[in-house]
ZAVO-782010 format. One record per residue: residue number from 0; residue in three letters; x, y, z of N, C-alpha, C in turn. Coordinates in steps of 0.02 Angstrom, whole numbers, plus 50000, padded with zeros to 5 digits. Each point is the difference from the previous one (the first is absolute). Example, Ala and Ser with C-alpha at 12.3 -4.5 7.8 and 13.67 -1.06 7.14 Angstrom:
2
(0 ALA (50660 49716 50390) (49955 50059 50000) (50045 50060 50000));
(1 SER (49982 50053 49964) (50042 50059 50003) (49961 50055 50037));
***
This chain:
283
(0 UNK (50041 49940 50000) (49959 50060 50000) (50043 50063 50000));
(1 UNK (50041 49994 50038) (50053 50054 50008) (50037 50019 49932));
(2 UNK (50018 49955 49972) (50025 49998 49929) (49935 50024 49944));
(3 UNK (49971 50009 50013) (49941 50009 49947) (49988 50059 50009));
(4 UNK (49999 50019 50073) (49989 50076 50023) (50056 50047 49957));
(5 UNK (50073 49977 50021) (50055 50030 49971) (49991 49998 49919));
(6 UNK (49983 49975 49986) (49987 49992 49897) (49958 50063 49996));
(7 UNK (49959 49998 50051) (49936 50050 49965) (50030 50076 50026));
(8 UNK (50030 50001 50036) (50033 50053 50033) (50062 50026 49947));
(9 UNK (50033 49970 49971) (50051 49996 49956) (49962 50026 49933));
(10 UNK (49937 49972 49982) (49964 50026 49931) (49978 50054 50009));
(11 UNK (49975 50033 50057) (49952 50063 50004) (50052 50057 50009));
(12 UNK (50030 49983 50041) (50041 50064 50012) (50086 50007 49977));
(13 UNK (50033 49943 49991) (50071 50011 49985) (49991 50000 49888));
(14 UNK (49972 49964 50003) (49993 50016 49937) (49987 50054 49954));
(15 UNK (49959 50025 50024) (49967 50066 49975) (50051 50053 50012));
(16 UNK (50052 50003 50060) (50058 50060 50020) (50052 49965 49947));
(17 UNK (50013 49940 49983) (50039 49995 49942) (49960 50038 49908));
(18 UNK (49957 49971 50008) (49969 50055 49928) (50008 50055 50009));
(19 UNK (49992 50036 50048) (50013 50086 50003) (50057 50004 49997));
(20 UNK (50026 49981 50023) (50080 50011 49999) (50036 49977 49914));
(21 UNK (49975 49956 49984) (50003 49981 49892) (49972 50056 49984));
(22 UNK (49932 50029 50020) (49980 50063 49955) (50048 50053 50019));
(23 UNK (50027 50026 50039) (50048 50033 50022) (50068 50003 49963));
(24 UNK (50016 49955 49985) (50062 49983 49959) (49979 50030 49923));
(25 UNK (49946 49999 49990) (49997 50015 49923) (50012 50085 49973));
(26 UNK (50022 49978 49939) (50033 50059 49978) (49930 50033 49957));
(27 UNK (50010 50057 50007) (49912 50031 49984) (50045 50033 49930));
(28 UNK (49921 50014 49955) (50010 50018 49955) (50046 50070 49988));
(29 UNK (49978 50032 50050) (50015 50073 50019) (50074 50010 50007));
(30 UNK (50026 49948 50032) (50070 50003 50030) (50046 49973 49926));
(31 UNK (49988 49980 49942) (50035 50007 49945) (50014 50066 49965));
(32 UNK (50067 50022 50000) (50009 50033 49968) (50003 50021 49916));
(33 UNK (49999 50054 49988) (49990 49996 49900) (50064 49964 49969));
(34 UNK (49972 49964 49960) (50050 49971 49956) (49997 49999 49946));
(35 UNK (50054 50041 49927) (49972 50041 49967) (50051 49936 49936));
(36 UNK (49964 49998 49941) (50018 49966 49954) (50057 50016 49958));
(37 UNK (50053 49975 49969) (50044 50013 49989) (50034 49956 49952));
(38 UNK (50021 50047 49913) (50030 49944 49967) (50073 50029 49964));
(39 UNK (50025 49917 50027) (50085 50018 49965) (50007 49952 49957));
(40 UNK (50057 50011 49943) (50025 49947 49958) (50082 50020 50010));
(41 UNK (50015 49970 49945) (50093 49992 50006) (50021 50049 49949));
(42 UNK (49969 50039 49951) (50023 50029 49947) (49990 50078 50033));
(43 UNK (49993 50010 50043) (49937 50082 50014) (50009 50002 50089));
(44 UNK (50026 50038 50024) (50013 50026 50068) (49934 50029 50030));
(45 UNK (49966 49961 50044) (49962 50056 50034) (50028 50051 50056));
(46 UNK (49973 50055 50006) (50052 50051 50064) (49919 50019 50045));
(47 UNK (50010 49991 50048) (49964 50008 50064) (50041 50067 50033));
(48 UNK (49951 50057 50017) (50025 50062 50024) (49959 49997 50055));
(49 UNK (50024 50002 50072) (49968 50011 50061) (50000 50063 50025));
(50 UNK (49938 50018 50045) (50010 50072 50010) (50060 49998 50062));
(51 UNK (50006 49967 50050) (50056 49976 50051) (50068 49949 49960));
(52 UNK (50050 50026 50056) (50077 49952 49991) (49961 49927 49997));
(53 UNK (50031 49963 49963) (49997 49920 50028) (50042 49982 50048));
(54 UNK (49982 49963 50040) (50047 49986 50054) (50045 49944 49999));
(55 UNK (50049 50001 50050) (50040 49959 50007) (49973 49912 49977));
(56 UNK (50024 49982 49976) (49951 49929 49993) (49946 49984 49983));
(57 UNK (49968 50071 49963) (49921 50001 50000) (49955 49960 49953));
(58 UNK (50063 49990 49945) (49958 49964 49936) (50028 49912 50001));
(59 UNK (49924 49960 50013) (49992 49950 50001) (49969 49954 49916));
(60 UNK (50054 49961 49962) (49989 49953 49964) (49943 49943 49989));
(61 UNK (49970 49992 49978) (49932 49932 50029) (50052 49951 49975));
(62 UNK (50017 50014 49936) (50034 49947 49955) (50073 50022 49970));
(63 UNK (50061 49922 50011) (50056 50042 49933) (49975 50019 49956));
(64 UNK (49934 49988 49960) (49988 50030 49932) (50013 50081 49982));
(65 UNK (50008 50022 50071) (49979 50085 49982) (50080 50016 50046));
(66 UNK (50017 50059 49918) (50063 50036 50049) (49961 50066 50004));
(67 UNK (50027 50023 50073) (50000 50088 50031) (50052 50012 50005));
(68 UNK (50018 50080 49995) (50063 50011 50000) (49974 50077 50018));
(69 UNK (50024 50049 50029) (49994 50071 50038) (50068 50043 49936));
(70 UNK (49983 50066 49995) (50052 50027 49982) (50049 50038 50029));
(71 UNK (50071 50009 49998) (50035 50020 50029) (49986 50092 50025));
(72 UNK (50018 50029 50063) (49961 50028 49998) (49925 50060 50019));
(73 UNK (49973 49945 49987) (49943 50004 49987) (49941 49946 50055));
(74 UNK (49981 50010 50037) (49972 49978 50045) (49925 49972 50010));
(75 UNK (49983 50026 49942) (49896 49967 49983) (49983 49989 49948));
(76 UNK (50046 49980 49981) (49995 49970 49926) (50009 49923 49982));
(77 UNK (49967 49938 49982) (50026 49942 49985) (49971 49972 49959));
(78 UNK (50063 49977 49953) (49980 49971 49934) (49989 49923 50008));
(79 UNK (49949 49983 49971) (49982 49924 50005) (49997 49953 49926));
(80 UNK (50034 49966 49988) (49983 49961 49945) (49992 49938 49999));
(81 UNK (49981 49938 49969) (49997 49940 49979) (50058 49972 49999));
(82 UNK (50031 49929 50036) (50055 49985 49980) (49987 49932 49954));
(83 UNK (49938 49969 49997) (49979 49938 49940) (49950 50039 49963));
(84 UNK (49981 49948 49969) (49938 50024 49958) (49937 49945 50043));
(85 UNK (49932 50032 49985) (49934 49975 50019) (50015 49967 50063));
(86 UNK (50028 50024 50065) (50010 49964 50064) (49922 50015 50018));
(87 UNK (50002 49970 50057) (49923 49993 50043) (50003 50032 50031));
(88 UNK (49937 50062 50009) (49968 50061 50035) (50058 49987 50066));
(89 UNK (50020 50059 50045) (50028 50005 50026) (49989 50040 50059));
(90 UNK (50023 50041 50033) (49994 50071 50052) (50056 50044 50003));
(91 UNK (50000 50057 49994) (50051 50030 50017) (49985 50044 50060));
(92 UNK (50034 50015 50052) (50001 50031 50060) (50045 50051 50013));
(93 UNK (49992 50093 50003) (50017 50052 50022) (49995 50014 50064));
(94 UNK (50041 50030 50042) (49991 50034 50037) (50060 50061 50019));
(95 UNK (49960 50059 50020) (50033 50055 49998) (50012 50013 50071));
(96 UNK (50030 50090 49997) (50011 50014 50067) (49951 50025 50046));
(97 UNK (49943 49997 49948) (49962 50062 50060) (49948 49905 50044));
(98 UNK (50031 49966 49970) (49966 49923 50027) (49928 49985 49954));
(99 UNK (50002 50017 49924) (49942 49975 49996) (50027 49934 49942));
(100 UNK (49941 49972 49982) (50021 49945 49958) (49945 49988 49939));
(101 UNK (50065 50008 49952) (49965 49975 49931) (50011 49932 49978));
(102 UNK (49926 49971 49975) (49995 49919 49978) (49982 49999 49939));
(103 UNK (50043 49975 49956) (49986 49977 49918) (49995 49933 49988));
(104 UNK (49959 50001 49961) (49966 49926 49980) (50055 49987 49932));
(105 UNK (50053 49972 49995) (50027 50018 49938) (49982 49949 49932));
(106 UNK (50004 50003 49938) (49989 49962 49963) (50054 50014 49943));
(107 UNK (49996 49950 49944) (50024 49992 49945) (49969 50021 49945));
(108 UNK (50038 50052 49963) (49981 50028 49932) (50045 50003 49960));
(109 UNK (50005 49994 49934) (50035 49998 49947) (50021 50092 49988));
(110 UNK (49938 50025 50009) (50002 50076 49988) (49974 50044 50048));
(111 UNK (50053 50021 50055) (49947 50001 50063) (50027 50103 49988));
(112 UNK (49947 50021 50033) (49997 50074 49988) (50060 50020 50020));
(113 UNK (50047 50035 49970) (50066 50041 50020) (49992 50062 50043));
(114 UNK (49942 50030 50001) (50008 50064 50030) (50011 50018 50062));
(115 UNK (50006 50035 50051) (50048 50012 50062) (49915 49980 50039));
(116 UNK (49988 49969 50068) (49950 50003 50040) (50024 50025 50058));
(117 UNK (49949 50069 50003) (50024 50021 50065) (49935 49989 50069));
(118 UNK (50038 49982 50042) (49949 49964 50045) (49970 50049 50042));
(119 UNK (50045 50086 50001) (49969 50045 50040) (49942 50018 49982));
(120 UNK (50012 50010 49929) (49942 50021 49973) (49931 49957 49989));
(121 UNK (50029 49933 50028) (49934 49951 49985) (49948 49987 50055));
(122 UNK (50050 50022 50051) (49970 50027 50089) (49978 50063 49990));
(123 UNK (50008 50037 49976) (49955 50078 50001) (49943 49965 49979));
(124 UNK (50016 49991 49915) (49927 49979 49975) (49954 49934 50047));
(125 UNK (50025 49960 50045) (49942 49974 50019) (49988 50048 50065));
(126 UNK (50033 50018 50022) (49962 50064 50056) (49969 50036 50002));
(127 UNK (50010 50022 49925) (49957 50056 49969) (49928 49990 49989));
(128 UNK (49998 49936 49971) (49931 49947 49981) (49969 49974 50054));
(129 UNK (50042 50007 50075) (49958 49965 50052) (49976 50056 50024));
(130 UNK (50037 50051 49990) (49959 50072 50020) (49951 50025 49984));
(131 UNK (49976 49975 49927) (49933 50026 49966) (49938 49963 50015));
(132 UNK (50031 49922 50023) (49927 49956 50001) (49957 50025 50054));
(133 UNK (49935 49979 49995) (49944 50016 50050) (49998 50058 50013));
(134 UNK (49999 50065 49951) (49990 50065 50017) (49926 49992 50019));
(135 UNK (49990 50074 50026) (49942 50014 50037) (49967 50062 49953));
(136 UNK (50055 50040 49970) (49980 50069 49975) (50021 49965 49907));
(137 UNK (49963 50005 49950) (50038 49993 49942) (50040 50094 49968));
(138 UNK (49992 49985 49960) (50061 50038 49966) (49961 50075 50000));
(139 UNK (49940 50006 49981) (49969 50048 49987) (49976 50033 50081));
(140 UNK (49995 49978 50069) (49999 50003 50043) (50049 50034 50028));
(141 UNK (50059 49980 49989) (50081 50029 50012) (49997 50055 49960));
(142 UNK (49979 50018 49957) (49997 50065 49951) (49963 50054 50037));
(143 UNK (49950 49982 50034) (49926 50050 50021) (50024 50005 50064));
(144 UNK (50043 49957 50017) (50050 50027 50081) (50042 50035 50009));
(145 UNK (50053 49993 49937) (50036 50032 49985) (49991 50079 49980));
(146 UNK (49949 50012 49963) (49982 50072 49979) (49969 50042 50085));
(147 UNK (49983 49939 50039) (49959 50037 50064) (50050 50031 50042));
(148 UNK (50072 49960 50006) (50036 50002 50034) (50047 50085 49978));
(149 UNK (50012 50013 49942) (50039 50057 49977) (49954 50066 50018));
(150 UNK (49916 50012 50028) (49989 50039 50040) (50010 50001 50067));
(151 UNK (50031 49970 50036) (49994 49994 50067) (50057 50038 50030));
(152 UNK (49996 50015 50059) (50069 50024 50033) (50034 49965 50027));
(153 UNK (50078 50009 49946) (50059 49952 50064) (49993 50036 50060));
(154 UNK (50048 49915 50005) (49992 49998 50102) (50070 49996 50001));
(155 UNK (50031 49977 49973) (50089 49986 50012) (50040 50039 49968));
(156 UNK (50051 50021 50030) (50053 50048 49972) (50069 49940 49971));
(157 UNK (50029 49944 50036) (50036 49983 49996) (49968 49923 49984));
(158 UNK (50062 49957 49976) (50076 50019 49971) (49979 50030 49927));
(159 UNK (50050 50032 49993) (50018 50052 49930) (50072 50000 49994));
(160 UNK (49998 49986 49916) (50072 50023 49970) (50023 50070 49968));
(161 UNK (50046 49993 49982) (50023 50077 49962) (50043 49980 49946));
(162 UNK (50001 50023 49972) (50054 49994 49922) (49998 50062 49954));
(163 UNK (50035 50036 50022) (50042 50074 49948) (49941 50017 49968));
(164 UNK (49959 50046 50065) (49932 50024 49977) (49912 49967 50002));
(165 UNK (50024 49941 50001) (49944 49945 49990) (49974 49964 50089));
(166 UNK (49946 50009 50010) (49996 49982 50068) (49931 49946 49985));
(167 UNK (49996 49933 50024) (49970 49948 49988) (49977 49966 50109));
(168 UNK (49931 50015 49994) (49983 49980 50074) (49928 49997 49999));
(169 UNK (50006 49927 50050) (49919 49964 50039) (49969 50028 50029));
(170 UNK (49942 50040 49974) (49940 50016 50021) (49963 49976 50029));
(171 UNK (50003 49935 49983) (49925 49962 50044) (49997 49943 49971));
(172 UNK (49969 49944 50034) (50005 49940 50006) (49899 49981 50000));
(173 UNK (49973 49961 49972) (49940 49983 50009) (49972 49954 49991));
(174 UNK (49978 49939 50022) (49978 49942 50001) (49928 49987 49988));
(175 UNK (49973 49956 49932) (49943 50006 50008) (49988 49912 49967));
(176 UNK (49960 49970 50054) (49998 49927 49975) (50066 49964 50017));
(177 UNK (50025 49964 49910) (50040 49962 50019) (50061 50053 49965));
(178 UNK (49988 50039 49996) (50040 50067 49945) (50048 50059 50064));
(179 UNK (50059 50006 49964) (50033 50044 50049) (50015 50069 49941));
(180 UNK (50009 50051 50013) (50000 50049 49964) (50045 50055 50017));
(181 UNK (50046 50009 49967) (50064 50057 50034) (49990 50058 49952));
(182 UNK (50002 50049 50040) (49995 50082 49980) (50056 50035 49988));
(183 UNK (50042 50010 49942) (50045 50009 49980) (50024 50086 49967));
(184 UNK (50036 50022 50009) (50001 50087 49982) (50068 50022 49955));
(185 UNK (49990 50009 49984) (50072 50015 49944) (50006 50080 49986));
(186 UNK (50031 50059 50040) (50006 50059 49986) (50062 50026 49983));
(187 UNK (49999 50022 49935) (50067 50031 49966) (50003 50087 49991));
(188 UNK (50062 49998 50066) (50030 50054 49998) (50054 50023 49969));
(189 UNK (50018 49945 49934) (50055 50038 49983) (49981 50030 49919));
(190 UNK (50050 50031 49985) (49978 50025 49925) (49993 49968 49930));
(191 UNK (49995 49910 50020) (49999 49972 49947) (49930 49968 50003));
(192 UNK (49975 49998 49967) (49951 49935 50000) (49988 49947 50003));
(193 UNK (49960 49954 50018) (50051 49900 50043) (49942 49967 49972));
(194 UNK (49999 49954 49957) (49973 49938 49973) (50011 49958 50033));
(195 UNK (49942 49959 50021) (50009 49918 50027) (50028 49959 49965));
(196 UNK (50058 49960 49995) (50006 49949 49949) (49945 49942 50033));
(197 UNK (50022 49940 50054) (49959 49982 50044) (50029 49993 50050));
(198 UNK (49958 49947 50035) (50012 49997 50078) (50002 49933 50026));
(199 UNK (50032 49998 50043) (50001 49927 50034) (49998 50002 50063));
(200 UNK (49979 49940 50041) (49986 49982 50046) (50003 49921 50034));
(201 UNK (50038 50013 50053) (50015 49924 50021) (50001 50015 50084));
(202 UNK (50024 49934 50025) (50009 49998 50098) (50061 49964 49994));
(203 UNK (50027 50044 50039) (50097 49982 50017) (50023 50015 50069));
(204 UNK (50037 49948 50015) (50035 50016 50076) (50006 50052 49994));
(205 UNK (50013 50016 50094) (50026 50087 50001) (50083 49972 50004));
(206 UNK (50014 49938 50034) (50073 49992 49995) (50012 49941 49955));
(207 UNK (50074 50016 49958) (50017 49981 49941) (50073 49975 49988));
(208 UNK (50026 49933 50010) (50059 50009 49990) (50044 49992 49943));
(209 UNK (49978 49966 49961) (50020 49996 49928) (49935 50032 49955));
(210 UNK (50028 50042 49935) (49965 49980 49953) (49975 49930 49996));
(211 UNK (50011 49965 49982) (49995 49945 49962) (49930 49937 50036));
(212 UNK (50005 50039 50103) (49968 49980 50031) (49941 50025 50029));
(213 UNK (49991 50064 49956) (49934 50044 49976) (49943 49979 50019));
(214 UNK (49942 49994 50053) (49960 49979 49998) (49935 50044 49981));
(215 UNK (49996 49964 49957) (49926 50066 49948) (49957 49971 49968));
(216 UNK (49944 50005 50021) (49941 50001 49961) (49960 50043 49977));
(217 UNK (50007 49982 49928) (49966 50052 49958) (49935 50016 50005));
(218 UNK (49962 50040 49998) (49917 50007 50012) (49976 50029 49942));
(219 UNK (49937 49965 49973) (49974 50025 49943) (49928 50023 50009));
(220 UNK (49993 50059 49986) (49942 50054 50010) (49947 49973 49972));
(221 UNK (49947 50001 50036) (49933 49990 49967) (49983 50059 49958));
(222 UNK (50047 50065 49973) (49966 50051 49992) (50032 50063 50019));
(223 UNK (50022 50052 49947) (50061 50069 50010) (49931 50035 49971));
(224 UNK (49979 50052 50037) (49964 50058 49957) (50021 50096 50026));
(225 UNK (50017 50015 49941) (49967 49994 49934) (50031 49952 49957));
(226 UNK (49985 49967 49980) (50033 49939 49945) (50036 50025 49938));
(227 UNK (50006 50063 49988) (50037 50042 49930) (50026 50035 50046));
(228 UNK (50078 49990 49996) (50029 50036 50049) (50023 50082 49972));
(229 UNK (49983 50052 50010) (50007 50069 49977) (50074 50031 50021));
(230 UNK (50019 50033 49967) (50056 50047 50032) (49973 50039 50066));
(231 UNK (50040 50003 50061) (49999 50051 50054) (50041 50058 49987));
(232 UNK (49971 50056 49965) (50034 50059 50000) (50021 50043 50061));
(233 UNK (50046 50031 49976) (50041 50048 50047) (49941 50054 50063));
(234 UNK (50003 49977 50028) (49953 50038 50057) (49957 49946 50010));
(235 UNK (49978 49945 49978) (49942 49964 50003) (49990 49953 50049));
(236 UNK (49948 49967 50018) (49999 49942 50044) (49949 49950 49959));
(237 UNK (50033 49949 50017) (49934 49940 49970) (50004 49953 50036));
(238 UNK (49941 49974 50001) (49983 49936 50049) (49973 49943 49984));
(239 UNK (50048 49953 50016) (49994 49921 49994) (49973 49944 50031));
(240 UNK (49949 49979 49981) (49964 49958 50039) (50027 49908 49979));
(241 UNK (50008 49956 50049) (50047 49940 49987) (49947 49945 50024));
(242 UNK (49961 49953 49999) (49988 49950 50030) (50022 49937 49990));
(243 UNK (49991 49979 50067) (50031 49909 49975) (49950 49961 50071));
(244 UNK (50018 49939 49963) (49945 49943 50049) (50019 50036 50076));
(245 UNK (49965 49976 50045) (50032 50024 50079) (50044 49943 50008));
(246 UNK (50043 50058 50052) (50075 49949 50005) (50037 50023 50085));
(247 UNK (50035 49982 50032) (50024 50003 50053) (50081 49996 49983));
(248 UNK (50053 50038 50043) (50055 49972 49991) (50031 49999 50080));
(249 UNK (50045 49975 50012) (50033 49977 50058) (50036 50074 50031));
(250 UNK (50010 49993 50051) (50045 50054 50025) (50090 50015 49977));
(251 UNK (50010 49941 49979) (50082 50018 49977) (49986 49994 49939));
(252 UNK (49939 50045 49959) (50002 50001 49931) (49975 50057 49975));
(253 UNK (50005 50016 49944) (49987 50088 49977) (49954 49966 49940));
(254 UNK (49959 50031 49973) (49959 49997 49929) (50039 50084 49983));
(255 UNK (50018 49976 49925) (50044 50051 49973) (49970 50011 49934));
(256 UNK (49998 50062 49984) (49971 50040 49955) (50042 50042 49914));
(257 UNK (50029 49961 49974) (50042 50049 49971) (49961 50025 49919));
(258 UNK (50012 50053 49992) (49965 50059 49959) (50074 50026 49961));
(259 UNK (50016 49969 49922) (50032 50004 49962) (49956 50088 49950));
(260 UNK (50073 50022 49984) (49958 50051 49959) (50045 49992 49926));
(261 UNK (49962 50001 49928) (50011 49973 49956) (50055 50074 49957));
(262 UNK (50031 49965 49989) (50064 50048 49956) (50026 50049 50063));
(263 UNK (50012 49975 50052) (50029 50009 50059) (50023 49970 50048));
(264 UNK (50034 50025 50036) (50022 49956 50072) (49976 50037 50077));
(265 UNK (49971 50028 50001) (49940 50010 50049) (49961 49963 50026));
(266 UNK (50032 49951 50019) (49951 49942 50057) (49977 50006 50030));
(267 UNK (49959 49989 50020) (49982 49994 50086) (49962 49937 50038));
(268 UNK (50029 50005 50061) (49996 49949 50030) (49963 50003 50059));
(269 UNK (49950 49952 50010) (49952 50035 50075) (50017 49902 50046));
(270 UNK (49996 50018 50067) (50007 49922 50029) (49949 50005 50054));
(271 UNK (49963 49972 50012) (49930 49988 50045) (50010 49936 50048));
(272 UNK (50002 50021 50060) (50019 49928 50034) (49914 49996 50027));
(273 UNK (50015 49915 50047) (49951 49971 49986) (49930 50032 50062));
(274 UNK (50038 50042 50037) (49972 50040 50059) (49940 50055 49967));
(275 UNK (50032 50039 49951) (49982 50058 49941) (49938 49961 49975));
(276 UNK (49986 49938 49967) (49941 49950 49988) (49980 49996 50040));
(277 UNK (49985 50001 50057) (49925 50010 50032) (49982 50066 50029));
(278 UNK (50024 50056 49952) (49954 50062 50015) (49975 49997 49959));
(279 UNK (49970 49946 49938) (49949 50004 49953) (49919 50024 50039));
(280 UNK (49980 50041 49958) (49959 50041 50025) (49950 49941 49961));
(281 UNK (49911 49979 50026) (49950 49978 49960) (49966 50029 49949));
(282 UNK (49999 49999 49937) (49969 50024 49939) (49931 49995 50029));
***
């Protein structure tokens, strides 16, 4: 009886803490990282450009079939080619300094694309694309906010740049939905007149120790108005309205603003840390 007791005692309860503990072990869909397709042959060099150094030991082989080789140098760059012909699908494995890791699925081609792949730019663009999904406001929405916003009165004086006459500074900040909206001022005091070429925008450490170890992400605007960018004449002010999905950044990070002017070198540069984002005022 005692033995029969222990069986049933053994099925109800020790068993079941072993299944949780098997579901526990499993690797969830979520926790795979991207693994991006990739084809080499033996006649045709592919070159992989990282936005980070590769690191010490960073690039992992699946198979002899595939040589890597780094250039002298040159620190985020690695050329990969075929060392047979038609070997069996493979992996190739990156990793850089800032610790992230790239996974290629590699394959065999007779004629595999030559052109340079740069992987920074392949991380903007999916950041960029995760930034747009599930808007709340569409495009024409961001327009009718945008025009509301260029009557209103700034609230912020700072940060502002200067450049030999040209003074570029954040007015105001405004949040409406899932939409963030920066109030932008451009007043030229000097005796030339200043064309926008364009503008860019990304989030970068405030501390930096290499180029090369740059940490930046690029941000892509839902939306610059006025969308025909006009000359700012000599005495003039004009005002720039910017939106992008809503976004947060960390305290040891700046969202940086730079304002190129075309058939010139009159830059300017504005840096917004992540404290400055939550005086967004509600639209």
């Amino acid at each position: 009886m005692k033995q029969f007791l222990f069986i049933v005692f053994m099925t109800l309860f020790v068993c079941p803490l072993f299944a949780q503990q098997a579901d526990l072990g499993k690797i969830t869909p979520e926790a795979y990282g991207t693994q991006y397709p990739l084809l080499v042959g033996t006649a045709k060099t592919t070159v992989l450009v990282f936005p980070c150094k590769i690191a010490n030991g960073g690039v992992d082989l699946g198979s002899s079939d595939l040589i890597a080789s780094t250039i002298t140098s040159v620190d985020n760059i690695l050329r990969v080619k075929a060392a047979t012909e038609k070997f069996a699908p493979t992996n190739l494995t990156v990793v850089t300094t800032d610790g992230k890791v790239y996974s290629f699925y590699v394959s065999f081609s007779p004629y595999p694309d030559d052109r340079p792949i740069d992987l920074g730019k392949q991380s903007n663009t999916e950041n960029a694309q995760a930034m747009l999904k599930d808007r709340k406001l569409n495009d024409g929405q961001v327009k009718e906010c945008a025009g509301a916003i260029v009557g209103l009165k700034p609230f912020l004086k700072k940060p502002k740049a200067k450049s030999y006459g040209m003074q570029f500074s954040l007015k105001g900040m405004y949040a409406k939905e899932d939409v963030l909206f920066f109030h932008f001022e451009l007043n030229n005091k000097s005796p030339i007149d200043f064309t926008t070429d364009f503008m860019r925008f990304y989030i970068r450490d405030q501390k930096r120790i290499k180029r090369t170890a740059d940490q930046e992400l690029e941000l892509q605007p839902l939306g610059i108005f006025p969308e025909n960018a006009m000359p700012t004449t000599t005495g003039s002010k004009r005002t720039i309205i910017v939106a992008f999905k809503r976004f947060t950044i960390a305290d040891h990070k700046n969202m940086v603003i730079q304002l190129f002017e075309k058939n010139g070198d009159r830059h300017l540069e504005l840096k917004i840390k992540g404290k400055v984002l939550m005086r967004a005022s509600k639209l």
